[in-house]
C-alpha positions in Angstrom: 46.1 86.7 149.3 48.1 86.1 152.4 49.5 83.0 151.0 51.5 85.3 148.5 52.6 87.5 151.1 53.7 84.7 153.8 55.5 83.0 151.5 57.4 86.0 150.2 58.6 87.0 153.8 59.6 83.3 154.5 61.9 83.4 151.2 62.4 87.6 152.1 61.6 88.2 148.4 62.1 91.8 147.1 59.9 91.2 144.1 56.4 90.8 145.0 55.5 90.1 141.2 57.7 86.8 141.2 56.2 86.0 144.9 53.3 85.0 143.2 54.6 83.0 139.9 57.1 82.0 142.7 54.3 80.8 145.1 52.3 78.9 142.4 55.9 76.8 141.6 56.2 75.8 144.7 52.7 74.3 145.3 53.1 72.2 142.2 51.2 74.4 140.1 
């Protein structure tokens, strides 16, 4: 999922577990 991964370098986070709970948040679950 590149989604995931772009997301966590554009908010640089260190947790890649919370990227994706993180990611789903942010698109309004």
């Amino acid at each position: 999922m590149g989604l995931c991964e772009r997301y966590c370098e554009s908010i640089s986070v260190a947790l890649i577990d919370n990227c994706f709970e993180f990611a789903l948040r942010s698109l309004g679950k």
